[in-house]
PDB file with one MODEL, atoms N, CA, C and O in Angstrom:
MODEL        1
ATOM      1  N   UNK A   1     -16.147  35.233   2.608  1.00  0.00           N
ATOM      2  CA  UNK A   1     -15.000  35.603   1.790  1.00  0.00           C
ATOM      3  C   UNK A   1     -13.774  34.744   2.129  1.00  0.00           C
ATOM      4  O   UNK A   1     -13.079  34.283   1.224  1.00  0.00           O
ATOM      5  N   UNK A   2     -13.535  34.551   3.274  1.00  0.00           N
ATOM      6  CA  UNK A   2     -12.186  33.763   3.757  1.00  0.00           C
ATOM      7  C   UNK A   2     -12.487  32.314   3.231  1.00  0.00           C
ATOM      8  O   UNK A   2     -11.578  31.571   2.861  1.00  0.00           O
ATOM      9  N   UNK A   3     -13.736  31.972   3.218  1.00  0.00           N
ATOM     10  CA  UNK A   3     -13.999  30.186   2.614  1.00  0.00           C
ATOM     11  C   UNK A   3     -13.792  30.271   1.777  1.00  0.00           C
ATOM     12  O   UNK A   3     -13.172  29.317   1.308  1.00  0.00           O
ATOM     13  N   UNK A   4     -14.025  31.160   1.062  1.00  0.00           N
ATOM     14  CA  UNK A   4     -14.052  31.335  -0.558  1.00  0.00           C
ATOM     15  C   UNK A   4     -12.458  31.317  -0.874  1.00  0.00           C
ATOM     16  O   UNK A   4     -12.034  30.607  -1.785  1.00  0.00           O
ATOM     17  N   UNK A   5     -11.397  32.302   0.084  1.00  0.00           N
ATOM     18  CA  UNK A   5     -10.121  32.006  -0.389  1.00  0.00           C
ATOM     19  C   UNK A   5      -9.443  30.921  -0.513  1.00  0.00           C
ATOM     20  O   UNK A   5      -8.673  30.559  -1.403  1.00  0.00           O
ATOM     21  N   UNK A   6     -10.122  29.928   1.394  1.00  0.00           N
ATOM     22  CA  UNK A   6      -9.445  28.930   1.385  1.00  0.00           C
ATOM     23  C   UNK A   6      -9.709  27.717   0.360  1.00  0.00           C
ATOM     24  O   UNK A   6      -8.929  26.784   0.171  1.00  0.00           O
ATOM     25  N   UNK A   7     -10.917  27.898  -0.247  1.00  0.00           N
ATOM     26  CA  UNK A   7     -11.112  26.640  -1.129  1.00  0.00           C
ATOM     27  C   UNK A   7     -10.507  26.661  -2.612  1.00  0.00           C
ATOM     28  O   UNK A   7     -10.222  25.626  -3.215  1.00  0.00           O
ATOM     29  N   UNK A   8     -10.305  28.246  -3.257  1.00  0.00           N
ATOM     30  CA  UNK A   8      -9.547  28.974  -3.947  1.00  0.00           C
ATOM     31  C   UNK A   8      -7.891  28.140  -3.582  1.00  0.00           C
ATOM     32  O   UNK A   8      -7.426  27.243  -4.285  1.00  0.00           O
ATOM     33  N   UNK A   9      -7.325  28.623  -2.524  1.00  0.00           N
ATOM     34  CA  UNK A   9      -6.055  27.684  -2.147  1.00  0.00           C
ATOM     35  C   UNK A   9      -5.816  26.703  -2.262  1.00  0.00           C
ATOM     36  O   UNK A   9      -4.678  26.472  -2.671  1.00  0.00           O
ATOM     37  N   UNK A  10      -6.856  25.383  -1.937  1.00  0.00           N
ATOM     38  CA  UNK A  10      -6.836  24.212  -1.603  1.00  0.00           C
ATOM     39  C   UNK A  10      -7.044  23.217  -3.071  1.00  0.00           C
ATOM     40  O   UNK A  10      -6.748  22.034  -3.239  1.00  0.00           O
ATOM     41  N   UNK A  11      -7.834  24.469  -4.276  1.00  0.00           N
ATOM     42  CA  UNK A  11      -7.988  23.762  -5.044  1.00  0.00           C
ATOM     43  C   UNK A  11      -6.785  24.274  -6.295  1.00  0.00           C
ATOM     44  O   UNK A  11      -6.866  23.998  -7.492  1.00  0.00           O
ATOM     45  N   UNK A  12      -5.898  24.925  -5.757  1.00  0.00           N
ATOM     46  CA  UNK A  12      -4.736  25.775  -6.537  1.00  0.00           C
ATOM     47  C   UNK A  12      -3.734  24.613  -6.269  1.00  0.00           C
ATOM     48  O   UNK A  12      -3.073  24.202  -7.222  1.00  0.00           O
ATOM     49  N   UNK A  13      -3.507  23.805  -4.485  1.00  0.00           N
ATOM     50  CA  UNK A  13      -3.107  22.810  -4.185  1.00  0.00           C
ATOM     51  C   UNK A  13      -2.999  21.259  -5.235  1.00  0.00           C
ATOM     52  O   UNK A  13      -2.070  20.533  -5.589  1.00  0.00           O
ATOM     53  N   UNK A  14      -4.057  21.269  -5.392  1.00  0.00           N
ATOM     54  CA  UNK A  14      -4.490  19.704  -5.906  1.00  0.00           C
ATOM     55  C   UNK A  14      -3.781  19.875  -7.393  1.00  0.00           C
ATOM     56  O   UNK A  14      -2.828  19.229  -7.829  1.00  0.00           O
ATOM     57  N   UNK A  15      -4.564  20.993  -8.078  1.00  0.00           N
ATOM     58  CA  UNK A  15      -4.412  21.068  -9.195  1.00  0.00           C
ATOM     59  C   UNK A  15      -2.591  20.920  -9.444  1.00  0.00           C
ATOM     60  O   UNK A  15      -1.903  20.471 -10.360  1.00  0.00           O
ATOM     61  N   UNK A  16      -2.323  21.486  -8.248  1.00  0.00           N
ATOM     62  CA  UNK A  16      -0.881  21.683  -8.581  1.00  0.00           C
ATOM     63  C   UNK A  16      -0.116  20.188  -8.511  1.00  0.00           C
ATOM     64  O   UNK A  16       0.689  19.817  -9.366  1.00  0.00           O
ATOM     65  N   UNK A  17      -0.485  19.449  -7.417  1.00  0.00           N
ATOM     66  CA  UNK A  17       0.044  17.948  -6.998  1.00  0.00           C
ATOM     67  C   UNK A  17      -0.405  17.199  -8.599  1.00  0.00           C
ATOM     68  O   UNK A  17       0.341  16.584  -9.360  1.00  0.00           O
ATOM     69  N   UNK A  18      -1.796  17.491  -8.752  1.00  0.00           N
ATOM     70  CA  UNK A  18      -2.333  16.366 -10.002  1.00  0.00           C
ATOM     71  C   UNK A  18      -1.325  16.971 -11.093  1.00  0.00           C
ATOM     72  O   UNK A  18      -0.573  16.062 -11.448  1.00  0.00           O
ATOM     73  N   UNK A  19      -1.117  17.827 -11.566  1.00  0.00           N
ATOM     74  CA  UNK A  19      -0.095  18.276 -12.541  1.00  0.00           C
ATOM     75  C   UNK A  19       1.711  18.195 -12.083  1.00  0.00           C
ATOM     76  O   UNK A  19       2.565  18.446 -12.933  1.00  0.00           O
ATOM     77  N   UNK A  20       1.934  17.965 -11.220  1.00  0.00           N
ATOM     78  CA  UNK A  20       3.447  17.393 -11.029  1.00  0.00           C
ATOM     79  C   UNK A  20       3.172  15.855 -11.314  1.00  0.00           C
ATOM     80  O   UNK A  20       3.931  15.403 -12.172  1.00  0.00           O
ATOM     81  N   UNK A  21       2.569  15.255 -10.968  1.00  0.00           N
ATOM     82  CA  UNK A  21       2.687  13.438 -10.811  1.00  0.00           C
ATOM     83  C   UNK A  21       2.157  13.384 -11.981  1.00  0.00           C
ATOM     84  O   UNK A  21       2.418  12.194 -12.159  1.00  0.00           O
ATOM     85  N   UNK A  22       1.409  13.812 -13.321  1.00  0.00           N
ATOM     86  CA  UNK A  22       1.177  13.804 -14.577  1.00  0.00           C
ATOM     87  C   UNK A  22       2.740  14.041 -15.053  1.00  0.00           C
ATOM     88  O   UNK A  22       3.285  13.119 -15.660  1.00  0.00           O
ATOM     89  N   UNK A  23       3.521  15.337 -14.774  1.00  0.00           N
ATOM     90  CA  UNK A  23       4.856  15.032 -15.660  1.00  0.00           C
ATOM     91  C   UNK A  23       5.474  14.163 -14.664  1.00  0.00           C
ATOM     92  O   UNK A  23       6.459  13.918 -15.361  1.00  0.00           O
ATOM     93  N   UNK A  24       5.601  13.781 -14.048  1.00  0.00           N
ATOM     94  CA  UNK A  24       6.316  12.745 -13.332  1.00  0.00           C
ATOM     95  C   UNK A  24       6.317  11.458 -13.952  1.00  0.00           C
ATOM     96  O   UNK A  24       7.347  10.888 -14.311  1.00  0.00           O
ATOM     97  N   UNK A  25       4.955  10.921 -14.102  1.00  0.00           N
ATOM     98  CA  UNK A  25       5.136   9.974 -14.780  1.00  0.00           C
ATOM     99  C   UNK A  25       5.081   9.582 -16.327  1.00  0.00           C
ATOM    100  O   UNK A  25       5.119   8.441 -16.788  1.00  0.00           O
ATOM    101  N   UNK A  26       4.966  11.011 -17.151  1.00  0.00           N
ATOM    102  CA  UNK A  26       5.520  11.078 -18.591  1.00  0.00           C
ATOM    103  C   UNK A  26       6.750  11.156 -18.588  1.00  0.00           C
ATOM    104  O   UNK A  26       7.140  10.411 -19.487  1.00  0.00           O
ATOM    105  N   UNK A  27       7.710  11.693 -18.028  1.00  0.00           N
ATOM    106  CA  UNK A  27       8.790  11.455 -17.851  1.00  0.00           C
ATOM    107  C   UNK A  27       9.082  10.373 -17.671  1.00  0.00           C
ATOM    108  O   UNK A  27       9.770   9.928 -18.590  1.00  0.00           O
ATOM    109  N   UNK A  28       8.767   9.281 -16.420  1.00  0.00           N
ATOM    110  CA  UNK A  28       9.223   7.907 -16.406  1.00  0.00           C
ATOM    111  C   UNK A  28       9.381   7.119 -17.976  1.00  0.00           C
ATOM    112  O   UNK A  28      10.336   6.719 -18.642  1.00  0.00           O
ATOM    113  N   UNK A  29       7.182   7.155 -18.227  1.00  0.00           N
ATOM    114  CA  UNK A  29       7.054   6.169 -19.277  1.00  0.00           C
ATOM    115  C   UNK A  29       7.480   6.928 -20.728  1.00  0.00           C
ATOM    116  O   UNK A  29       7.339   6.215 -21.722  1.00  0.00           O
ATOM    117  N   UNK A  30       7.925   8.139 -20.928  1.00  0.00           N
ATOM    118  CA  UNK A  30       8.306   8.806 -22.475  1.00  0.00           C
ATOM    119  C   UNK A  30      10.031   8.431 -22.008  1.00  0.00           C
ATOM    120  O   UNK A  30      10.714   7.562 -22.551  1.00  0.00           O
ATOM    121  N   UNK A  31      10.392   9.155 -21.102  1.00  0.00           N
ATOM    122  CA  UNK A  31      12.232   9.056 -21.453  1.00  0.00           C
ATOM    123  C   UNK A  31      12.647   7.532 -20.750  1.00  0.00           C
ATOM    124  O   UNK A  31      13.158   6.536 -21.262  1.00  0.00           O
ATOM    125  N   UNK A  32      12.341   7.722 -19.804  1.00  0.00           N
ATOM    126  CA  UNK A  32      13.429   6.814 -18.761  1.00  0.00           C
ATOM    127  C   UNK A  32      13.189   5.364 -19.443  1.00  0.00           C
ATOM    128  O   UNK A  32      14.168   4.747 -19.861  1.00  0.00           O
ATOM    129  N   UNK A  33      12.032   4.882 -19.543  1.00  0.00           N
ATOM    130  CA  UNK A  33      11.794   3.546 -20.068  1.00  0.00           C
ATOM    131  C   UNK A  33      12.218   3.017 -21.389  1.00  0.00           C
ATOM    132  O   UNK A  33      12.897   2.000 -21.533  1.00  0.00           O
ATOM    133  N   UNK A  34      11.793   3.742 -22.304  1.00  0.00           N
ATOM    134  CA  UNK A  34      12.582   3.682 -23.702  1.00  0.00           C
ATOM    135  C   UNK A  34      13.867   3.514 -23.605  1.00  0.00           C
ATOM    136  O   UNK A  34      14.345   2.424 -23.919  1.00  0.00           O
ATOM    137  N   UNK A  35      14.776   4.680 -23.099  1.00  0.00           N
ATOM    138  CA  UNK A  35      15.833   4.442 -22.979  1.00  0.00           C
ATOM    139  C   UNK A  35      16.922   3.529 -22.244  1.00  0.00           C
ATOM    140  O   UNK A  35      18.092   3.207 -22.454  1.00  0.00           O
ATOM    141  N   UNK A  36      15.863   3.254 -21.191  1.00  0.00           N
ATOM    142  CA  UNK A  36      16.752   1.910 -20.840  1.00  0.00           C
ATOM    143  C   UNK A  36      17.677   2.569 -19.630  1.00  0.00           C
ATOM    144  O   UNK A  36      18.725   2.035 -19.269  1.00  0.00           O
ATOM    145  N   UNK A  37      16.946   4.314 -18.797  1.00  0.00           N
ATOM    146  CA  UNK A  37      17.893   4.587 -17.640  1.00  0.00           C
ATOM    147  C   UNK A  37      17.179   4.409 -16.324  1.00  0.00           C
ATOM    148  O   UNK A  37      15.997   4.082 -16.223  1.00  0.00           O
ATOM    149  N   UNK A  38      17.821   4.599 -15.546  1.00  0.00           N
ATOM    150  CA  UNK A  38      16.793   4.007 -14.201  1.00  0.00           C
ATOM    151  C   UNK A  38      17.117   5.203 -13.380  1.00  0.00           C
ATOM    152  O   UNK A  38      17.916   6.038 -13.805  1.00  0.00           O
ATOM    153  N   UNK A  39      16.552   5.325 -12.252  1.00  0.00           N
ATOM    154  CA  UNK A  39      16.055   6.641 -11.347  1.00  0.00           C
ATOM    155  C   UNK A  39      16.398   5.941  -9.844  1.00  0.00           C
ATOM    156  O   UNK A  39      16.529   4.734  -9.641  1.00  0.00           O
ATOM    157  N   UNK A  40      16.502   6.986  -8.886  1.00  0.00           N
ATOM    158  CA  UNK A  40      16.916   6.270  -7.274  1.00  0.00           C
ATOM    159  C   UNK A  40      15.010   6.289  -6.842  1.00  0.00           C
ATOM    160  O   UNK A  40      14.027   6.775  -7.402  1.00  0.00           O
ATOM    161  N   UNK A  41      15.234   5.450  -5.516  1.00  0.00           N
ATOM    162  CA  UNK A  41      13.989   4.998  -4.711  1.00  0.00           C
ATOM    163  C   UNK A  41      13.163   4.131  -5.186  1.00  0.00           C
ATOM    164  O   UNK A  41      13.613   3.105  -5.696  1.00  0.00           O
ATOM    165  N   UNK A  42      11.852   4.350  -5.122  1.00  0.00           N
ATOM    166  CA  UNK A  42      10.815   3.320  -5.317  1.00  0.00           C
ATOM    167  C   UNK A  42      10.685   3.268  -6.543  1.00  0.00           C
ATOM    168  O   UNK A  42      10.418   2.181  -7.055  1.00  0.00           O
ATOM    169  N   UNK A  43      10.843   4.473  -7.370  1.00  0.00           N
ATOM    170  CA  UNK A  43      10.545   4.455  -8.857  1.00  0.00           C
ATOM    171  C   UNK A  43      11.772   3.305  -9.469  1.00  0.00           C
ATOM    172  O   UNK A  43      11.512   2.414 -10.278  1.00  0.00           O
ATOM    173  N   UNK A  44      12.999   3.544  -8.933  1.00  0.00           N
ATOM    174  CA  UNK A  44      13.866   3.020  -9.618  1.00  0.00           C
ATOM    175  C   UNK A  44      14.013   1.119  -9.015  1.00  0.00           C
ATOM    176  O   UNK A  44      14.798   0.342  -9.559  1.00  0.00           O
ATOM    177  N   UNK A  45      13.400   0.847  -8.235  1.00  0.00           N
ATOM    178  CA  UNK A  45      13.484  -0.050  -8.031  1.00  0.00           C
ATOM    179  C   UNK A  45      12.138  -1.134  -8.968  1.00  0.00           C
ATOM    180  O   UNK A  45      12.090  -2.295  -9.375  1.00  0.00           O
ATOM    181  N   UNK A  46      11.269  -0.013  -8.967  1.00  0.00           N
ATOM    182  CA  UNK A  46       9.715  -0.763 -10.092  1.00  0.00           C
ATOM    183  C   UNK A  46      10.443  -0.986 -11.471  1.00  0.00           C
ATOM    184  O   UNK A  46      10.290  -1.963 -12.204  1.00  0.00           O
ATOM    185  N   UNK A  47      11.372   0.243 -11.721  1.00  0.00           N
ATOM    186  CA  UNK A  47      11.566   0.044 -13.078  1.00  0.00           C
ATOM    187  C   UNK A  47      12.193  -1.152 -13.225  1.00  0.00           C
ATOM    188  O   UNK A  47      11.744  -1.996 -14.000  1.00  0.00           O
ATOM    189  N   UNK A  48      13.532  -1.399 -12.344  1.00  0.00           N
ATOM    190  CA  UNK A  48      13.869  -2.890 -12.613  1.00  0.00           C
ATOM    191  C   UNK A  48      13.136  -4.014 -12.509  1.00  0.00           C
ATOM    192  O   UNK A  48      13.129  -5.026 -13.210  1.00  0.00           O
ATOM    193  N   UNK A  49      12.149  -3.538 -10.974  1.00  0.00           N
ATOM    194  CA  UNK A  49      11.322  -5.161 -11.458  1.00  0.00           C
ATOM    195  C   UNK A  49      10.004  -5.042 -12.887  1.00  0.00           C
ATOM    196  O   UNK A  49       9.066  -5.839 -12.852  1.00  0.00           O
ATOM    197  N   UNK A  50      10.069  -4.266 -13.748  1.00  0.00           N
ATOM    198  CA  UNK A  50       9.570  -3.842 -14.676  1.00  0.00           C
ATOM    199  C   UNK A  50      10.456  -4.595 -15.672  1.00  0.00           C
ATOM    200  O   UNK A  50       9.807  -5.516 -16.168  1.00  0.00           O
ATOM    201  N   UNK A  51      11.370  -4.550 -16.015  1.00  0.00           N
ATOM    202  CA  UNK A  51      12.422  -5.122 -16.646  1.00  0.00           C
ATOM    203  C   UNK A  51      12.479  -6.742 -16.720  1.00  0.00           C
ATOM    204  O   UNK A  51      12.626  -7.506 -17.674  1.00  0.00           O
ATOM    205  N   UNK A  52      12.312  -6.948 -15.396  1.00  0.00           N
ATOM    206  CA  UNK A  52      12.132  -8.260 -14.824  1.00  0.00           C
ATOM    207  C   UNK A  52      10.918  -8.956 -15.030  1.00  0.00           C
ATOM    208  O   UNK A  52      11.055 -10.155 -15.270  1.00  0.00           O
ATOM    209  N   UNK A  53       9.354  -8.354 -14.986  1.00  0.00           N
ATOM    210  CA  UNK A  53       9.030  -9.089 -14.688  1.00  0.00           C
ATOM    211  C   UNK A  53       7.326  -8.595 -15.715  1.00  0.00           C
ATOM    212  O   UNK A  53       6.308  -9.284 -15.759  1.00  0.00           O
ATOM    213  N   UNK A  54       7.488  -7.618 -16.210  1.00  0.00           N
ATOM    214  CA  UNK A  54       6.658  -6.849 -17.046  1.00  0.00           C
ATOM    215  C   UNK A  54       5.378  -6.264 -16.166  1.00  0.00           C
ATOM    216  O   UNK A  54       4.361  -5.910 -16.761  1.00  0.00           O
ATOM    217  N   UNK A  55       5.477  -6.174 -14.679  1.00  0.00           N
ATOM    218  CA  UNK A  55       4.460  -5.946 -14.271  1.00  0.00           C
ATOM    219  C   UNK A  55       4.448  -3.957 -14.504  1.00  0.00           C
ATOM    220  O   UNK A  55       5.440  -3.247 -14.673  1.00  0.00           O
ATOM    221  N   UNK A  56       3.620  -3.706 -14.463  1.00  0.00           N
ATOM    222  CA  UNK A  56       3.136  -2.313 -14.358  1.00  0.00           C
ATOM    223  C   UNK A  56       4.041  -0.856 -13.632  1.00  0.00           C
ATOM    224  O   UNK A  56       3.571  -0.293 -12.644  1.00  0.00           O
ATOM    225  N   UNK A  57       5.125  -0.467 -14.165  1.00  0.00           N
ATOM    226  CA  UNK A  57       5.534   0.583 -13.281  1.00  0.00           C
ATOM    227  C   UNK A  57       4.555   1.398 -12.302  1.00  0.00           C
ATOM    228  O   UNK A  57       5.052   1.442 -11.177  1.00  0.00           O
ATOM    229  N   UNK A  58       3.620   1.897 -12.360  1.00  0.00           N
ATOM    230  CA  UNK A  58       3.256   2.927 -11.800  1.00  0.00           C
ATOM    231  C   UNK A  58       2.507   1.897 -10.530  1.00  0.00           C
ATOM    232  O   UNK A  58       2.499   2.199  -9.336  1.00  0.00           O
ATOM    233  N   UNK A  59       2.048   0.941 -10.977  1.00  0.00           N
ATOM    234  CA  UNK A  59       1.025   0.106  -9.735  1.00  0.00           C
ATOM    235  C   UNK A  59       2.306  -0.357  -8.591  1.00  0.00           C
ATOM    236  O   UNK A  59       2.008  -0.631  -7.429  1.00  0.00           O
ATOM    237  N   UNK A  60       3.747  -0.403  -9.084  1.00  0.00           N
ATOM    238  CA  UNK A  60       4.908  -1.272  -8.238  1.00  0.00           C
ATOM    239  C   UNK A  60       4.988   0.094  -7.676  1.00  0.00           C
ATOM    240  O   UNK A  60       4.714   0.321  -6.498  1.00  0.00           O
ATOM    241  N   UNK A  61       5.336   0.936  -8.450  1.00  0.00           N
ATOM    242  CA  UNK A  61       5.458   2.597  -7.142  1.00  0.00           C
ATOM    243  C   UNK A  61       4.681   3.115  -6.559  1.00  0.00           C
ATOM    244  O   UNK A  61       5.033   4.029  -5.813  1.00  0.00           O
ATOM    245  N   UNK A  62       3.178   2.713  -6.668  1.00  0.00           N
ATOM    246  CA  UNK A  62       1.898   2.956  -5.587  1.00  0.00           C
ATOM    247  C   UNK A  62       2.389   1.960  -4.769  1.00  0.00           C
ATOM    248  O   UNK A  62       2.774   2.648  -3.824  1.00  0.00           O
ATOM    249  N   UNK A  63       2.682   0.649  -4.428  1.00  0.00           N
ATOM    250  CA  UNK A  63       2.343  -0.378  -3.575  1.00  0.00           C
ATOM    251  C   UNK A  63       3.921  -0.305  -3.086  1.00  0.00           C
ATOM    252  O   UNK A  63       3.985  -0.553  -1.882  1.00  0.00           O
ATOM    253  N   UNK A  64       4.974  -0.085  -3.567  1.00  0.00           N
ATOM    254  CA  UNK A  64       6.169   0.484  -2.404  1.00  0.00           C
ATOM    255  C   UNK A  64       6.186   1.532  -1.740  1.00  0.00           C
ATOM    256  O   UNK A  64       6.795   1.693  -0.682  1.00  0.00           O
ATOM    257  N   UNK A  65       5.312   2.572  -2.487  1.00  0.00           N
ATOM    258  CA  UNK A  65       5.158   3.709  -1.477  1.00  0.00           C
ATOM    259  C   UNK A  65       4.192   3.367  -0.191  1.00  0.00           C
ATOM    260  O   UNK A  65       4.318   4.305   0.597  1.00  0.00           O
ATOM    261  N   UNK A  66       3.531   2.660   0.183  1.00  0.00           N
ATOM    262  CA  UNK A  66       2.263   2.576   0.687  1.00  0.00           C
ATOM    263  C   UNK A  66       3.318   2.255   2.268  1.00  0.00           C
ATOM    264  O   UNK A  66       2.516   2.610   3.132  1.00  0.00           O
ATOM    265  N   UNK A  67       3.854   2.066   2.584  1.00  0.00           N
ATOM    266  CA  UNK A  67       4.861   1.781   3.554  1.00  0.00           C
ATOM    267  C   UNK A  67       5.165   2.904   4.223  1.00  0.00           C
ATOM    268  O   UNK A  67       6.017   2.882   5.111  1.00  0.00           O
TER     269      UNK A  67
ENDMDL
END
């Protein structure tokens, strides 16, 4: 019974992380990009070199986060 809760928990976890970083990054690529506003940290620094350089937002904020 207790495995059963904890995997119950763990998969209440994921589901929850995989569904924040889904609106996370509809938000980036629906508002922020269109419009032309930028965000603080790693995101906001991809978006400019996004601007710059057409490479991929989401692959520039995997590979600055990785640090």
């Amino acid at each position: 019974m207790i495995h059963l809760k904890m995997m119950r928990h763990r998969l209440l976890r994921y589901v929850g992380i995989t569904l924040g970083c889904l609106i996370a990054s509809c938000s980036i690529n629906l508002f922020l990009v269109p419009s032309h506003l930028l965000t603080g940290g790693a995101t906001g620094i991809a978006i400019i070199a996004y601007y710059l350089t057409q490479l991929p937002i989401g692959l520039q904020t995997f590979l600055y986060n990785i640090p």
